[in-house]
N, C-alpha and C positions, 0 to 999 in steps of 0.2 A: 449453468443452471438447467439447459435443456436437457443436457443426459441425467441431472439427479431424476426433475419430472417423469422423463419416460419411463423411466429405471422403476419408481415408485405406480405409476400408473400399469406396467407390465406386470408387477408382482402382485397388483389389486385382482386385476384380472383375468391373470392367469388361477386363480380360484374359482372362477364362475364355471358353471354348467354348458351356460350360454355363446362360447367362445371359446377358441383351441387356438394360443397364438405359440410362435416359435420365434428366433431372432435368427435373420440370414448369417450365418458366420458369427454370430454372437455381436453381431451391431446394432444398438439398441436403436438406430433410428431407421431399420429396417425389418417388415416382420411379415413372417408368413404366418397366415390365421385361418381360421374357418368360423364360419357365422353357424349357427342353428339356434331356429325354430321352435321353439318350446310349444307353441299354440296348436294343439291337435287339430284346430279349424280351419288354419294356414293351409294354402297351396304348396308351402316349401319344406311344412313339416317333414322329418327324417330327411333331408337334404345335409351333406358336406359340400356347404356355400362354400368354398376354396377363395382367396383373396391372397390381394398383398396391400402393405400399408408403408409407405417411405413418410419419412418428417423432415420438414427444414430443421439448418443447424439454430436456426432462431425461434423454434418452437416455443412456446404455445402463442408467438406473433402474428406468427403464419401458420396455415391450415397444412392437414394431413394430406399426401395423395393416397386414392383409394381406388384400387382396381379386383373385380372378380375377375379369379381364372378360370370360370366356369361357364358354358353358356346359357345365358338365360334370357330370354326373351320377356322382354319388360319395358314400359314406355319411358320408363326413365334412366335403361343404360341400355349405351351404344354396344355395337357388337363387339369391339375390341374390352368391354368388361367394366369400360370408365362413366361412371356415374353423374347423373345432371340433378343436382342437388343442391340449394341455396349453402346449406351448412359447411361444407366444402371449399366453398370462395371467398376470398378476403372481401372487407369493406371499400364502396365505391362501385361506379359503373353503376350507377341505381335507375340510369335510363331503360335498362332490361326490362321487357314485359313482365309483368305479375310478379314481379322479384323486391322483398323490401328488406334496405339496408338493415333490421333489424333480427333475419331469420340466416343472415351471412354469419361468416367465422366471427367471432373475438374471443382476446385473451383468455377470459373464462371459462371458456370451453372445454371440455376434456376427450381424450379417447371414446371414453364408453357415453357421453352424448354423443359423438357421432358415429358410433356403430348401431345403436339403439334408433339414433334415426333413419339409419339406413335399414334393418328389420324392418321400422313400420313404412317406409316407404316401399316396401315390395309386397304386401297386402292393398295399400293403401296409396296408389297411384296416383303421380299428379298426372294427367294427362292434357291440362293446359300449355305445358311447355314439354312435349316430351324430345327426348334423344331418338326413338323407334317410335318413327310415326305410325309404320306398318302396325306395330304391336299397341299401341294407343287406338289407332282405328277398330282392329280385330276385338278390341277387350269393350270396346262400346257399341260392335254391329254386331258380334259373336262371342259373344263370353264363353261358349261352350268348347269352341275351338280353343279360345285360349285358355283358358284350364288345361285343358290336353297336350297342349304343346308344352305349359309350364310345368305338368308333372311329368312329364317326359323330360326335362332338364333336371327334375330334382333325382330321379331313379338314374340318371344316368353319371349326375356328381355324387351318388356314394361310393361310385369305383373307386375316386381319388381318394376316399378312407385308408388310412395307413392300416395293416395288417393289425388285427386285433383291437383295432379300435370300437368301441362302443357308445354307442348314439348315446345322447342323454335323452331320460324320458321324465327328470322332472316337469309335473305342469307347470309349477312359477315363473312366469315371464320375469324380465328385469325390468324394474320399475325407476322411473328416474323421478329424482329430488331434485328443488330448487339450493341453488348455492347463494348463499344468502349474501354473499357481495357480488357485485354481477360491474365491474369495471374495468380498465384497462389493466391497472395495474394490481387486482388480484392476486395473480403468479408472484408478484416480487415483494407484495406486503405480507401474503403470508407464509408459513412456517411450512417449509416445503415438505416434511414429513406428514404434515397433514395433508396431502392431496392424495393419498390411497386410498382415501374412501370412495364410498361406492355412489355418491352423491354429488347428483350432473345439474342443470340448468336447460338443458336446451328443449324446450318441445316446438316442433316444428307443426304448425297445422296442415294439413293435407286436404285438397279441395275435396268434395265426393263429386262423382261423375253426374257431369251437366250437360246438358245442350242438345239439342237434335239434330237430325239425321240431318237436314238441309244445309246446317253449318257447318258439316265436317271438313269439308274440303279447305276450305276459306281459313277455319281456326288452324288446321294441322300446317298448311305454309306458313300462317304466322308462326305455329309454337315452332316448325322445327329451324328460321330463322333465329331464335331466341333463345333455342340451346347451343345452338352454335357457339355465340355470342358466348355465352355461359363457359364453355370449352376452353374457348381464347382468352379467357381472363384470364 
């Protein structure tokens, strides 16, 4: 069941604008991708986001791993590329600071909800719990720094553009739909041809930057305890 899903969910969206995936060696539970930016407002606009994405044999049970090969300085992935993300984690472990069992993986989920929420979470930072505290501190005592550094990461992943490649310049973001069953057993009630559609379920809310300057110190040991944590699930 898992290779028909992927199978169907790769051919959805490898049409998009928004996404350039390939399969390593032609294994569908393996993919090499690139993210981009449609938002001319974005910091990552014209970026070649470079990634990889591996799936369990038990997909869509278990969640996707998801790593940039790129570096990018952002409070919510570490320097090795790996993302601190609720959407990412299976169910459980809900002792985790600011994390609710209901913004974690389930069945329902699809690929392009969790790419979609990784776009907006690179705009749109949680810095409550982040992976780079460095880069969480700098983007709430210095924003102007960190802009500089973040488009000095996007000008420097269009190199990994493959020869001939061409940025896309539609403005339409992807827009994600409610999937109008939303339970465990989605995947296996219904009609697996119908999962190419381009309609997800997940919105993830993203806190907006809070707190002052007196707390930073205090919040960022707790957050970076807490993605830790996050890591090791």
């Amino acid at each position: 069941m898992a290779e028909r899903i992927l199978m169907n969910e790769y051919r959805t969206l490898s049409k998009e604008k928004w996404v350039n995936i390939e399969l390593k060696e032609d294994d569908i539970f393996s993919w090499d991708l690139a993210l981009f930016v449609l938002n001319k407002d974005s910091l990552y606009y014209d970026g070649y986001l470079k990634a990889t994405m591996t799936f369990p044999k038990n997909y869509p049970y278990s969640p996707p791993k998801f790593r940039f090969l790129v570096p990018l300085y952002h409070p919510n992935i570490y320097p090795n590329g790996d993302l601190c993300i609720s959407i990412l984690h299976p169910p459980g472990d809900d002792e985790m600071s600011g994390e609710l069992a209901s913004e974690r993986w389930s069945p329902a989920q699809r690929v392009e909800s969790v790419l979609i929420s990784i776009l907006s979470l690179l705009d749109d930072a949680e810095v409550s719990s982040p992976a780079n505290v460095d880069a969480a501190v700098m983007l709430r005592k210095n924003p102007t720094e960190y802009r500089a550094i973040v488009k000095s990461n996007v000008e420097e992943s269009r190199k990994l553009a493959p020869a001939g490649f061409t940025m896309p310049v539609d403005d339409d973001e992807p827009v994600m739909r409610e999937v109008e069953k939303d339970d465990d057993d989605f995947w296996v009630e219904s009609d697996v041809d119908s999962f190419g559609g381009s309609d997800s379920d997940s919105d993830l809310d993203m806190d907006q930057l809070s707190g002052s300057d007196a707390d930073d110190d205090d919040d960022d040991d707790d957050s970076e305890d807490s993605c830790e944590q996050q890591q090791k699930a």
